[in-house]
N, C-alpha and C positions, 0 to 999 in steps of 0.2 A: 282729863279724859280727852281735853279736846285736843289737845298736843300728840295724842297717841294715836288719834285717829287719823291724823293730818300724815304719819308714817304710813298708813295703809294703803301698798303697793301688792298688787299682786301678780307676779311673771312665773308662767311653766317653766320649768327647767327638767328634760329631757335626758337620759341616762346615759352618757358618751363615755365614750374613752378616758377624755382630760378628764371627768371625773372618777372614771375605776384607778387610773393612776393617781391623780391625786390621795384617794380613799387611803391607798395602799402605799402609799407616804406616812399620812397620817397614824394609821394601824400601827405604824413600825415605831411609830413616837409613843406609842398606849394608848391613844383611845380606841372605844370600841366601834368595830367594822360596822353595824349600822349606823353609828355616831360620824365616820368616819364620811360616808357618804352623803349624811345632810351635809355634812360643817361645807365637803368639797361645793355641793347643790345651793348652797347657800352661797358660794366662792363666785362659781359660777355663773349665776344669777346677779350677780352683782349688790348681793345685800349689804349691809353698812351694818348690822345686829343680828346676832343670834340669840334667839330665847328657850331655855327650857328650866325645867325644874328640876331638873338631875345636876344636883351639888357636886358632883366630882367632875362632872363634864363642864358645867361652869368654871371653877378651880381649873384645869387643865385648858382649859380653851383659853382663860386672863391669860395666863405664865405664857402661852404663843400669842397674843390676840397680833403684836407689833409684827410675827412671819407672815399669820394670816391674813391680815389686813382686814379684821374682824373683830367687832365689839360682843364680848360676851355677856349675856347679864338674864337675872331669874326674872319672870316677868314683872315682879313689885316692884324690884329694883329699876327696871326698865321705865314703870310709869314713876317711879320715884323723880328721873335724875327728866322726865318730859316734862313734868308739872310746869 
């Protein structure tokens, strides 16, 4: 737990343009328009990990992770690979 805390970053990220374009890249690939806007929020921000517990969104986020330049993973997974 103690590896997972040591990731805890926390930066506002603000609703721009670079992210409604980005969104709507995304959408055009399948995921879904709210999805589309974290994953950008997340781009933006500069996160290095996205976490959720929605299995297709995970699944679809891997298969790009290398465009996005974004690690996907459910949160157990996530403190799995900290430990």
């Amino acid at each position: 737990m103690q590896k997972f805390l040591e990731y805890r970053e926390i930066e506002f990220v603000f609703l721009n343009e670079s992210i409604l374009n980005g969104a709507k890249e995304l959408f055009r690939f399948g995921f879904h328009q709210a999805d589309s806007l974290h994953i950008m929020s997340a781009i933006e921000g500069n996160a290095e990990f996205f976490l959720s517990t929605d299995d297709g969104l995970i699944k679809k986020g891997k298969k790009n992770e290398s465009s996005l330049e974004l690690k996907f993973f459910n949160p157990s997974e996530f403190i799995d690979k900290v430990k």
